[in-house]
PDB file as gemmi writes it, atoms N, CA and C in Angstrom:
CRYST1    1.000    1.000    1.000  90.00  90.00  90.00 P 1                      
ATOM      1  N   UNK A   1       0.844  -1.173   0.000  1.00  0.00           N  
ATOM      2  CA  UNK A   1       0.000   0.000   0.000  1.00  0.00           C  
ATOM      3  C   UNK A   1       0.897   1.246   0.000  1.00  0.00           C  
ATOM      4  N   UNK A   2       0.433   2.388  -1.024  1.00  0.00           N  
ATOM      5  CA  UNK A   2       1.383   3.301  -0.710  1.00  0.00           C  
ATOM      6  C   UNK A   2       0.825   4.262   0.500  1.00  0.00           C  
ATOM      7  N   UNK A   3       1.992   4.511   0.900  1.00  0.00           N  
ATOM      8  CA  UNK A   3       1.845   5.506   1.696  1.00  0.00           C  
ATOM      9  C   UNK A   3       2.193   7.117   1.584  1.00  0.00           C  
ATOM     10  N   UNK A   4       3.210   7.765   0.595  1.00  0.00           N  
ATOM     11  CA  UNK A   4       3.524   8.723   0.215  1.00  0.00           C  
ATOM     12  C   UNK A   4       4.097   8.819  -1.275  1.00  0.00           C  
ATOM     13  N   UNK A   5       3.931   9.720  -1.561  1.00  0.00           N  
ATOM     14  CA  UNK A   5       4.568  10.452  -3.295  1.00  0.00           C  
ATOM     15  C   UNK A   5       5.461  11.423  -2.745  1.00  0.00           C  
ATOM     16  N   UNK A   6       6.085  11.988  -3.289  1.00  0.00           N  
ATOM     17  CA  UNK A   6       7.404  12.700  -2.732  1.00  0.00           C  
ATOM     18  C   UNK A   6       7.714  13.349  -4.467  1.00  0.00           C  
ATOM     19  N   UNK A   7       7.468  14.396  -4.809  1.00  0.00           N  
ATOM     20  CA  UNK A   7       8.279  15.135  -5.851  1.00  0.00           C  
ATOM     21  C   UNK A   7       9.249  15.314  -5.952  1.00  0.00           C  
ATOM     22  N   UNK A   8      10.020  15.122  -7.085  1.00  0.00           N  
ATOM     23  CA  UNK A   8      11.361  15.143  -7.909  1.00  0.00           C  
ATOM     24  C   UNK A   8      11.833  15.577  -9.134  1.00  0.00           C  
ATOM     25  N   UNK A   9      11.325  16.918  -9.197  1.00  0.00           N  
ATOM     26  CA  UNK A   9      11.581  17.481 -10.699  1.00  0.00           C  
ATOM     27  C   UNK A   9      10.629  17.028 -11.105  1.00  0.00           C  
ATOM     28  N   UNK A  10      10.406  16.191 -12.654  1.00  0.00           N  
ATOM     29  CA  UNK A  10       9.705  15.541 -13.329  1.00  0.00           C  
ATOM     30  C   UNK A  10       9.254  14.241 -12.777  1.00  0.00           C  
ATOM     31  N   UNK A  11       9.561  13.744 -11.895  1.00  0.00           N  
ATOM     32  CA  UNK A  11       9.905  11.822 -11.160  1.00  0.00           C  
ATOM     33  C   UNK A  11       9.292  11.956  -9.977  1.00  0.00           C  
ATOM     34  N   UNK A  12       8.711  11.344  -9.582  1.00  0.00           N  
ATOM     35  CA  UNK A  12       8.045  10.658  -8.203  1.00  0.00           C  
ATOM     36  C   UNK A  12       8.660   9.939  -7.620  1.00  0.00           C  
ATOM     37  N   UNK A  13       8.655  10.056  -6.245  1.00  0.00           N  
ATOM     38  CA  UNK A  13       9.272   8.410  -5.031  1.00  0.00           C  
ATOM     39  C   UNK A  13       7.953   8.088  -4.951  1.00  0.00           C  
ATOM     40  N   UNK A  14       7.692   6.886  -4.896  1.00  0.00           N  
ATOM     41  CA  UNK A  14       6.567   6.520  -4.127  1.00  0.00           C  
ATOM     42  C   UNK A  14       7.324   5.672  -2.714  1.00  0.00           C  
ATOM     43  N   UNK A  15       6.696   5.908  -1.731  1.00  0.00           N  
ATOM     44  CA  UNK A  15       6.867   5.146  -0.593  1.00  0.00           C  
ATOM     45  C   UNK A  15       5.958   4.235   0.092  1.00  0.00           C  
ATOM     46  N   UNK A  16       5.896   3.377  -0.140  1.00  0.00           N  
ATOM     47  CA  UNK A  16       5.509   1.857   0.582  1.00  0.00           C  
ATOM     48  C   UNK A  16       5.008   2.046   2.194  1.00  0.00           C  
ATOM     49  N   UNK A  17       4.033   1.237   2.236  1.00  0.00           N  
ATOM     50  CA  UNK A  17       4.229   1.125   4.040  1.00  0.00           C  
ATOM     51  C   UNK A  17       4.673  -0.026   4.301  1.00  0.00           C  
ATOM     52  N   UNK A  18       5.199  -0.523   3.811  1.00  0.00           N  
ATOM     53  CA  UNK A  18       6.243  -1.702   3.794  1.00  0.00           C  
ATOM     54  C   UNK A  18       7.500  -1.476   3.933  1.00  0.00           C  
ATOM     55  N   UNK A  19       8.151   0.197   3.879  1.00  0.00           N  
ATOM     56  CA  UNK A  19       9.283   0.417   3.826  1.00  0.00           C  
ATOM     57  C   UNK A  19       9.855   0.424   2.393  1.00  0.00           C  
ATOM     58  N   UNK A  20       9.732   0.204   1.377  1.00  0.00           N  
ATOM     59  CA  UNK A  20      10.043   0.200   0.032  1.00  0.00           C  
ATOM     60  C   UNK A  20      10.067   1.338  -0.644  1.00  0.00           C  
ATOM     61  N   UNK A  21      10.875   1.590  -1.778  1.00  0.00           N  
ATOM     62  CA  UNK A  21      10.707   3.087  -2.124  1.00  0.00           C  
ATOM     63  C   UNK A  21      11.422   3.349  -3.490  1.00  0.00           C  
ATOM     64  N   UNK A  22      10.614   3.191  -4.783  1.00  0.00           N  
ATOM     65  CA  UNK A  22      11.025   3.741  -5.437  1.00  0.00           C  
ATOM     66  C   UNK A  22      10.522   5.042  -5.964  1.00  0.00           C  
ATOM     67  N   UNK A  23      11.521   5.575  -8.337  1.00  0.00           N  
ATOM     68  CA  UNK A  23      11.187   6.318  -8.385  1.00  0.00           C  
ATOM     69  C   UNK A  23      10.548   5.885  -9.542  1.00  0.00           C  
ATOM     70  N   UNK A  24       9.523   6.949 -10.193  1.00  0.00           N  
ATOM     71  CA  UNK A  24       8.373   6.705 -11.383  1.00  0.00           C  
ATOM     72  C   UNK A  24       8.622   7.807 -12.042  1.00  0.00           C  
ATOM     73  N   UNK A  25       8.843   7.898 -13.609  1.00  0.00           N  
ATOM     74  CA  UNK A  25       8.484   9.089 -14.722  1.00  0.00           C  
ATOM     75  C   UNK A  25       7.158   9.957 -14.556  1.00  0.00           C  
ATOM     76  N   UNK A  26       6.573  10.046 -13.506  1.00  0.00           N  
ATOM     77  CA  UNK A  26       5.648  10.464 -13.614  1.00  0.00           C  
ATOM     78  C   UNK A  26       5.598  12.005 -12.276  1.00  0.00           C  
ATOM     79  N   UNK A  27       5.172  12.817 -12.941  1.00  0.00           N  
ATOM     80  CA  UNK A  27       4.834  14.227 -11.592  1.00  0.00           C  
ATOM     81  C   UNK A  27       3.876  13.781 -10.681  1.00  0.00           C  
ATOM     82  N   UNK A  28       4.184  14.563  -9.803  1.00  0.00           N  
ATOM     83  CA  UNK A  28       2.806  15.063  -9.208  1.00  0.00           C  
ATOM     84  C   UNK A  28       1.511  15.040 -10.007  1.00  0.00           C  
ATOM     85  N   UNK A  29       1.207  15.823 -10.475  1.00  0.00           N  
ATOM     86  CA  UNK A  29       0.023  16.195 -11.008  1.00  0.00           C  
ATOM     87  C   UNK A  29      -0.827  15.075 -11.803  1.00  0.00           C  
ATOM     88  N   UNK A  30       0.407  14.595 -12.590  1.00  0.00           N  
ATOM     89  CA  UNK A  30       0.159  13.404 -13.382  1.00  0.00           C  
ATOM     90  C   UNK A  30      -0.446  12.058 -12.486  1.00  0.00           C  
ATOM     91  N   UNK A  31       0.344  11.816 -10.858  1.00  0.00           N  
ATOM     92  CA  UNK A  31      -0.406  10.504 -10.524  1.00  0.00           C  
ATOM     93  C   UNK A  31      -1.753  11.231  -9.738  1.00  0.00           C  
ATOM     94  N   UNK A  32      -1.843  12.457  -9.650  1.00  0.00           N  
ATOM     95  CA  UNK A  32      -3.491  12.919  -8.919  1.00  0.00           C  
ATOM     96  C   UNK A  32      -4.239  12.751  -9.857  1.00  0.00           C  
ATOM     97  N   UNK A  33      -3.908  12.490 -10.976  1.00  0.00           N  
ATOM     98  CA  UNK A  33      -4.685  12.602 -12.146  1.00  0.00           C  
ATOM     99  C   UNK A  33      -5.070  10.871 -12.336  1.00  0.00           C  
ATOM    100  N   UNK A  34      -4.262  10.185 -12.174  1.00  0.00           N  
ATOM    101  CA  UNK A  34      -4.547   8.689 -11.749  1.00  0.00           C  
ATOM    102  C   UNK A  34      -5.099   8.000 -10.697  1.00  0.00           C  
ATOM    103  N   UNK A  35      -5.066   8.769  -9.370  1.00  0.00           N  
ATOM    104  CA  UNK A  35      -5.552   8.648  -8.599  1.00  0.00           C  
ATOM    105  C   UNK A  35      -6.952   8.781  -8.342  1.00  0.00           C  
ATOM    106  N   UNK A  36      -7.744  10.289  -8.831  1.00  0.00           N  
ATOM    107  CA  UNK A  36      -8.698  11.161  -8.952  1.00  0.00           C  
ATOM    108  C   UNK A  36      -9.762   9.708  -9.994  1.00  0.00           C  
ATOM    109  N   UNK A  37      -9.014   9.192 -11.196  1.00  0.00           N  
ATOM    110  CA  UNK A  37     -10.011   8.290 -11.765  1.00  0.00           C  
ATOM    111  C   UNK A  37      -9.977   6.698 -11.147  1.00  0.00           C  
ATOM    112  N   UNK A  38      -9.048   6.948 -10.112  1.00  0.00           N  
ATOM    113  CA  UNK A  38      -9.695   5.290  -9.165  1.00  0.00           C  
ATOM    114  C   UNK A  38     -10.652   5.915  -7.538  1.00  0.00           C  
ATOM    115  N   UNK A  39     -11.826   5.470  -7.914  1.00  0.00           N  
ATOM    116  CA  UNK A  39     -12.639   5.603  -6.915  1.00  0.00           C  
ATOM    117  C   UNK A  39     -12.494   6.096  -5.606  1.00  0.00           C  
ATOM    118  N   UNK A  40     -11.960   4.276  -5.285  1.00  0.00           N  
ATOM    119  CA  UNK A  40     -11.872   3.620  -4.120  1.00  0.00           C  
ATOM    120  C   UNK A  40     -10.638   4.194  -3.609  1.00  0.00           C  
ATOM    121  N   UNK A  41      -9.811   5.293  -4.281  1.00  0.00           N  
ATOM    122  CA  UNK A  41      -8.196   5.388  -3.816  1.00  0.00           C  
ATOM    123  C   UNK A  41      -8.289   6.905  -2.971  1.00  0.00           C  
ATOM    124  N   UNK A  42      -9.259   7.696  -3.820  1.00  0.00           N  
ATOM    125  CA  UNK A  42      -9.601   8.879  -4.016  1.00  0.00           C  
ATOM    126  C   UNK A  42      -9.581   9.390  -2.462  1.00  0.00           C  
ATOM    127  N   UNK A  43     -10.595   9.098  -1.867  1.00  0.00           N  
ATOM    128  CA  UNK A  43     -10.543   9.626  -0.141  1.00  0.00           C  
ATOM    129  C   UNK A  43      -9.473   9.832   0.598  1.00  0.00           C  
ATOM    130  N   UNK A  44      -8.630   8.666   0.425  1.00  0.00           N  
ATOM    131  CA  UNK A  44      -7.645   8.301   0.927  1.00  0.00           C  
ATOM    132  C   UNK A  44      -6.287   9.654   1.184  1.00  0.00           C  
ATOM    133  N   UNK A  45      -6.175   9.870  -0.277  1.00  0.00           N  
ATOM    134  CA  UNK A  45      -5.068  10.194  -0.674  1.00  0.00           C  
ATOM    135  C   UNK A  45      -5.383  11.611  -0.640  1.00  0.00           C  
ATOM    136  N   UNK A  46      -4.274  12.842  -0.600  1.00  0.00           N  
ATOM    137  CA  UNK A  46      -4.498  13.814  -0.377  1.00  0.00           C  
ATOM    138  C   UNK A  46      -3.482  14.849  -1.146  1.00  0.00           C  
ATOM    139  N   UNK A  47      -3.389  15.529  -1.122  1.00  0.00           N  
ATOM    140  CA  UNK A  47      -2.183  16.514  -1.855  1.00  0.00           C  
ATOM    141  C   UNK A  47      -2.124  18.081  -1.103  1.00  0.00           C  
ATOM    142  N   UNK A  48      -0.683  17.575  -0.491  1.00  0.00           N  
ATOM    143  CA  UNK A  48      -0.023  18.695   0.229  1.00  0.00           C  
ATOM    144  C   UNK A  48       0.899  19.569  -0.151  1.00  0.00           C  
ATOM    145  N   UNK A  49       0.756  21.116  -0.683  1.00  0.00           N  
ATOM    146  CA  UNK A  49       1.771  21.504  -1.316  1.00  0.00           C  
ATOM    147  C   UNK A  49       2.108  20.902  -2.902  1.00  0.00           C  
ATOM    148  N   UNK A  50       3.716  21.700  -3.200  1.00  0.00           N  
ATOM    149  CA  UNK A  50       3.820  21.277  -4.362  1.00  0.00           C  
ATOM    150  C   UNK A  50       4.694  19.509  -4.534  1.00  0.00           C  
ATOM    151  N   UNK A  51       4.647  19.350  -3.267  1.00  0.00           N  
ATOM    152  CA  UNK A  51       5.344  18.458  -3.105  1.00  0.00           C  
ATOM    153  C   UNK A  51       5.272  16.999  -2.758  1.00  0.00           C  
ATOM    154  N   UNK A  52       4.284  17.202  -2.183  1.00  0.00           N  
ATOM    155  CA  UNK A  52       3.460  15.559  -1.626  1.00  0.00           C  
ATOM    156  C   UNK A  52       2.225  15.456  -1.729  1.00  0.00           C  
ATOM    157  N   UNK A  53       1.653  14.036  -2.004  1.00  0.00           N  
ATOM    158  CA  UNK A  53       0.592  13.406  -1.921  1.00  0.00           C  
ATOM    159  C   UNK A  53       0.919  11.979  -0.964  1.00  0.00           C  
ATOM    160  N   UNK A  54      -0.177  12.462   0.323  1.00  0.00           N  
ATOM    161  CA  UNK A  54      -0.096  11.463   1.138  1.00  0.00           C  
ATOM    162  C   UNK A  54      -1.418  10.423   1.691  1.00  0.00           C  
ATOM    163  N   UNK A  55      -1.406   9.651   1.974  1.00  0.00           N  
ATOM    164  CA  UNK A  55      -2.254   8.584   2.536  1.00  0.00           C  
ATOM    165  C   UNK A  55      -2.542   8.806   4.114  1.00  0.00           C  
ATOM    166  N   UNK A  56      -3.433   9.722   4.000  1.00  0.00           N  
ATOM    167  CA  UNK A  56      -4.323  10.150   5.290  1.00  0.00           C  
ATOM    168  C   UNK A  56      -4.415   8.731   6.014  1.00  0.00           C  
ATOM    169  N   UNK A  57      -4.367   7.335   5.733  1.00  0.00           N  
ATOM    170  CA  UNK A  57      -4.266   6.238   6.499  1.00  0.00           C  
ATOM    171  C   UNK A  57      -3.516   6.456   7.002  1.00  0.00           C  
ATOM    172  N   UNK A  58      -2.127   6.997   6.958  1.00  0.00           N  
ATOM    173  CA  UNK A  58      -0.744   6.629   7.810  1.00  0.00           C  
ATOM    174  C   UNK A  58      -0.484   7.983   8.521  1.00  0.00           C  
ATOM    175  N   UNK A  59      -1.175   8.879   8.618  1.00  0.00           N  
ATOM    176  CA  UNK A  59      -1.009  10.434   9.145  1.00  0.00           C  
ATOM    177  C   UNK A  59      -0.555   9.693  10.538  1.00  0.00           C  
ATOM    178  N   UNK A  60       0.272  10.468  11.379  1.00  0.00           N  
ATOM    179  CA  UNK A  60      -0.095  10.250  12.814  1.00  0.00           C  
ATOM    180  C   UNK A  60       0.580  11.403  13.509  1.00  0.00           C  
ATOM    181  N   UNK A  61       0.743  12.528  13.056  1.00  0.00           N  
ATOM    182  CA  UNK A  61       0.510  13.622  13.704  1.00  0.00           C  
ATOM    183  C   UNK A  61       1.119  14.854  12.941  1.00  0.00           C  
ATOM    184  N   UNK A  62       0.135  16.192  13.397  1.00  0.00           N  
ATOM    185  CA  UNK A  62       1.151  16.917  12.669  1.00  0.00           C  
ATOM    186  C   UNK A  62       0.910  18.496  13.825  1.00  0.00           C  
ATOM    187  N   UNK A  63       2.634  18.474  13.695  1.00  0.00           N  
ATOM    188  CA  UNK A  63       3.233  19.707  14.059  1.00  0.00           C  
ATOM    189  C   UNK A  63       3.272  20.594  13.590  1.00  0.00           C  
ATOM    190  N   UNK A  64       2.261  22.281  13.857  1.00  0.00           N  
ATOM    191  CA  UNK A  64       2.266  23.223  12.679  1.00  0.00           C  
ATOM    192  C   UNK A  64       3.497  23.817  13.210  1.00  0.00           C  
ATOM    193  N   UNK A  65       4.475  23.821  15.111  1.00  0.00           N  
ATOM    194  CA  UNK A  65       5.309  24.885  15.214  1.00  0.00           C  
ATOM    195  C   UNK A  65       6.807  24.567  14.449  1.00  0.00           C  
ATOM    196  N   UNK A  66       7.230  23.015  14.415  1.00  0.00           N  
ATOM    197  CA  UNK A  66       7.999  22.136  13.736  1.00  0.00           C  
ATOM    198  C   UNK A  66       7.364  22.367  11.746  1.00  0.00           C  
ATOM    199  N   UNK A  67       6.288  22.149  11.582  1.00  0.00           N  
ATOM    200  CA  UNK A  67       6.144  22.276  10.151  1.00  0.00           C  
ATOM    201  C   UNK A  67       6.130  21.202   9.785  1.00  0.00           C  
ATOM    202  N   UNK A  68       5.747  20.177  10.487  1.00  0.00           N  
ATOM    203  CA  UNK A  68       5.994  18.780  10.077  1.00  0.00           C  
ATOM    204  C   UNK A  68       5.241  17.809  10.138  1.00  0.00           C  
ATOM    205  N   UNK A  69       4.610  16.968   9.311  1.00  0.00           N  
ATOM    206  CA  UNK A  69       3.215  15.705   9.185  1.00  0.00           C  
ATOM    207  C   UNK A  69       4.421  14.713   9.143  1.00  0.00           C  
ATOM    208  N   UNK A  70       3.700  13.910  10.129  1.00  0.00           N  
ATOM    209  CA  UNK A  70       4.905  12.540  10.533  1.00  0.00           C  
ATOM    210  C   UNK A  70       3.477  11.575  10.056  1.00  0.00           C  
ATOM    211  N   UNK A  71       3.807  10.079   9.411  1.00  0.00           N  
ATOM    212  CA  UNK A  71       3.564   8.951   9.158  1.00  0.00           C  
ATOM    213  C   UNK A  71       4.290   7.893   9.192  1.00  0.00           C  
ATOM    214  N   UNK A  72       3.141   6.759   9.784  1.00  0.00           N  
ATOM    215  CA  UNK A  72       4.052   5.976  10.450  1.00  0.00           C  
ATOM    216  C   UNK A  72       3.706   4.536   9.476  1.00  0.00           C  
ATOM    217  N   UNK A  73       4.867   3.918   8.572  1.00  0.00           N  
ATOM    218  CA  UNK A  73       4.525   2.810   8.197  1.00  0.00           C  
ATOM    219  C   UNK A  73       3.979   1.209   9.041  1.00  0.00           C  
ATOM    220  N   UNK A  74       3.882   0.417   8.439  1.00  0.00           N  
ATOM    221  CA  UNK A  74       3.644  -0.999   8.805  1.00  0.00           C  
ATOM    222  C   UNK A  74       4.698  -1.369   9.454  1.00  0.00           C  
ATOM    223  N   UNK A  75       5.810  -0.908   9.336  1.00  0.00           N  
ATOM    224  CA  UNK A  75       6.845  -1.336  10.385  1.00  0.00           C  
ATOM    225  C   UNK A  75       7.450  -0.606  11.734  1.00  0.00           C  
ATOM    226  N   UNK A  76       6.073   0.486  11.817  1.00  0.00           N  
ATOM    227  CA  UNK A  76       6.434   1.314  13.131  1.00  0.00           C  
ATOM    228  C   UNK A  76       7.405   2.375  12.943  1.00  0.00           C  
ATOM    229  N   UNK A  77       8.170   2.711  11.447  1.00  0.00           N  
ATOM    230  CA  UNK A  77       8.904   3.631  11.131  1.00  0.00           C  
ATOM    231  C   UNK A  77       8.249   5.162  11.072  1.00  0.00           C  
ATOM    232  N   UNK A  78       8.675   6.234  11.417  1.00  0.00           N  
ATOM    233  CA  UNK A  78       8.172   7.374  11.305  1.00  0.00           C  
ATOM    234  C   UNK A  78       8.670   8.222   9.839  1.00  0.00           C  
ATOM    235  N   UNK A  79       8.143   8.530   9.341  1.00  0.00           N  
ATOM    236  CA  UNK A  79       8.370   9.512   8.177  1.00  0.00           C  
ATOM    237  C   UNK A  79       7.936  11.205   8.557  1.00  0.00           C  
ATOM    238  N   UNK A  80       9.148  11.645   8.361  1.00  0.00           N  
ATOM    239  CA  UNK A  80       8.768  13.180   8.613  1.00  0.00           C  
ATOM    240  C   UNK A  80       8.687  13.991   7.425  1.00  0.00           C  
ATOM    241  N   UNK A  81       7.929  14.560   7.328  1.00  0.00           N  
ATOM    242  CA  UNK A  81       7.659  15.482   5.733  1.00  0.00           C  
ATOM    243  C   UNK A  81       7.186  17.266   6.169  1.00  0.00           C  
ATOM    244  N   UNK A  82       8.538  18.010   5.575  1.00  0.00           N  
ATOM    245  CA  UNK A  82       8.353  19.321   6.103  1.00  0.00           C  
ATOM    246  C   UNK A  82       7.509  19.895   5.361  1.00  0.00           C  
ATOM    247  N   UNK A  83       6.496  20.485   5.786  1.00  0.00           N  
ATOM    248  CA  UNK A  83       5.607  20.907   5.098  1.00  0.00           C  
ATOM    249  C   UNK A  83       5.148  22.648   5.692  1.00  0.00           C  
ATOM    250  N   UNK A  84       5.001  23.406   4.256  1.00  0.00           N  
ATOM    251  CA  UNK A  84       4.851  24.549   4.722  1.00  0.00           C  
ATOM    252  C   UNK A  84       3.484  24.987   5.578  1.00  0.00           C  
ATOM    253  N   UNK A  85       3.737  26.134   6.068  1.00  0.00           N  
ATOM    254  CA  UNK A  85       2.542  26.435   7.377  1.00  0.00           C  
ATOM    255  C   UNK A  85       1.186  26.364   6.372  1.00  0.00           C  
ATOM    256  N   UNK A  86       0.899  27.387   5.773  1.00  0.00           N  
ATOM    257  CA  UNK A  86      -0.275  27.290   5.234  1.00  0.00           C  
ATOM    258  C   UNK A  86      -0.684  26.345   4.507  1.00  0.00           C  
ATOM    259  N   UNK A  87      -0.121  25.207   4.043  1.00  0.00           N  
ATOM    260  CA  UNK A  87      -1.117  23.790   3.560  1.00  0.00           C  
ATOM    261  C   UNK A  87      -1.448  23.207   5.323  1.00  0.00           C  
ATOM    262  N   UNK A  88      -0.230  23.203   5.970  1.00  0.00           N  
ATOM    263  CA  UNK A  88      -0.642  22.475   7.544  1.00  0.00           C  
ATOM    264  C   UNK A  88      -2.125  22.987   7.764  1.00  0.00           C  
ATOM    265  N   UNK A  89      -1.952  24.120   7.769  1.00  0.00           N  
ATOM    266  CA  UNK A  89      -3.311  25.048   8.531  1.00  0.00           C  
ATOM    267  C   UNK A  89      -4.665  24.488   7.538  1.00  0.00           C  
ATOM    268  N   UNK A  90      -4.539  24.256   6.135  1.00  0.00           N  
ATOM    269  CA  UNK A  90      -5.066  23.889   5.722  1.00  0.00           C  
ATOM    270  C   UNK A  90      -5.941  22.370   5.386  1.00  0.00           C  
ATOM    271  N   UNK A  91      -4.403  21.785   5.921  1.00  0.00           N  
ATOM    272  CA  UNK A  91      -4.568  19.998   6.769  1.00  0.00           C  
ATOM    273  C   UNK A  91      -5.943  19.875   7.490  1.00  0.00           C  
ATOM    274  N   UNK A  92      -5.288  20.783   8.712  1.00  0.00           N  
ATOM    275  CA  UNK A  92      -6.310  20.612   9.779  1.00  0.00           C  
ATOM    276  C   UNK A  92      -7.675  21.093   9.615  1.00  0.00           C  
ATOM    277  N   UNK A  93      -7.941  22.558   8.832  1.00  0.00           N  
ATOM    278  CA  UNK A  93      -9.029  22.456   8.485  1.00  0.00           C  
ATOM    279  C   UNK A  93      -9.748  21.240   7.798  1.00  0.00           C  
ATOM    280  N   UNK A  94      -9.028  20.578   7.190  1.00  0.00           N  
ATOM    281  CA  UNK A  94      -9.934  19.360   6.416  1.00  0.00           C  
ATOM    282  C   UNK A  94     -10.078  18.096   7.346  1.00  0.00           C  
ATOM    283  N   UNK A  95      -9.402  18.481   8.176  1.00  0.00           N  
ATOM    284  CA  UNK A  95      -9.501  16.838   8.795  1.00  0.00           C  
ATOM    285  C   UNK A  95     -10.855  17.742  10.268  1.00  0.00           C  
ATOM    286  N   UNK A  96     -11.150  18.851  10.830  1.00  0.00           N  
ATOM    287  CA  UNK A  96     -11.707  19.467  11.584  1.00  0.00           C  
ATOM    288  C   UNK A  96     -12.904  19.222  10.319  1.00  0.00           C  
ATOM    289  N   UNK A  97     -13.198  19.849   9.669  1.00  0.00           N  
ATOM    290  CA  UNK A  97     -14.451  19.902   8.588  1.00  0.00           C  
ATOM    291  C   UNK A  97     -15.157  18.083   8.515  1.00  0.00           C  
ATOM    292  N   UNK A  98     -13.965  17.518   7.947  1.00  0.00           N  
ATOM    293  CA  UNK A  98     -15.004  16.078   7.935  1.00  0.00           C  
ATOM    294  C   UNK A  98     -14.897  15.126   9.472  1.00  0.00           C  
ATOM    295  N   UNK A  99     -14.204  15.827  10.455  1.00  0.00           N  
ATOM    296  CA  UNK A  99     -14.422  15.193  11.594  1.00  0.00           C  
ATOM    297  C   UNK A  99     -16.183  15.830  12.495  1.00  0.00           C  
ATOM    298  N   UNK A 100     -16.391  17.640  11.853  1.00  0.00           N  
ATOM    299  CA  UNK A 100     -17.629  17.664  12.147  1.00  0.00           C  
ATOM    300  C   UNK A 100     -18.831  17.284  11.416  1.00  0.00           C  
ATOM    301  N   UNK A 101     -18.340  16.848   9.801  1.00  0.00           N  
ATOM    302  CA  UNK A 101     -19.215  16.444   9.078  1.00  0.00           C  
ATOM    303  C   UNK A 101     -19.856  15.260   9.651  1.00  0.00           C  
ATOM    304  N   UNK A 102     -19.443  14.078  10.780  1.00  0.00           N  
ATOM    305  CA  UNK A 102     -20.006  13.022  10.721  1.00  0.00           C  
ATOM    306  C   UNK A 102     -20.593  13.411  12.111  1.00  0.00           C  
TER     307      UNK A 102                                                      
END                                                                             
């Protein structure tokens, strides 16, 4: 299962929650665009900045004074991803919005 996209110029990492990690010919934009036409993937996945698309499954916390959304794979590893203030602020609004939606 992936757990993160990571931008690279033109190239993607994808990261595993298995710990695995390669890279793909493909942008950003290009796998939201793959993503966006699989259904079932769609909720999941999110896009932070110009830089990441992550798997709201593996979130497990985020620091707006650090700047930082940590995820934690299948093997208990932490991933830290610096992320600028205003998508954070924008994080939390979305996860506050559909936490009062239900």
């Amino acid at each position: 299962m992936v757990m993160y996209f990571q931008a690279d110029d033109h190239y993607s990492h994808v990261f595993y929650a298995t710990g695995a990690t390669f890279m793909v010919s493909y942008g950003l934009s290009q796998i939201e665009t793959l993503i966006a036409e699989q259904q079932s993937l769609q909720s999941n996945f999110l896009r932070l900045g110009r830089k990441y698309i992550v798997n709201t499954s593996f979130l497990f916390h985020i620091n707006t004074i650090k700047q930082i959304v940590l995820l934690t794979d299948l093997n208990g590893v932490s991933h830290s991803l610096h992320i600028a203030k205003p998508v954070l602020r924008d994080l939390i609004k979305t996860f506050e919005y559909s936490r009062n939606k239900t």
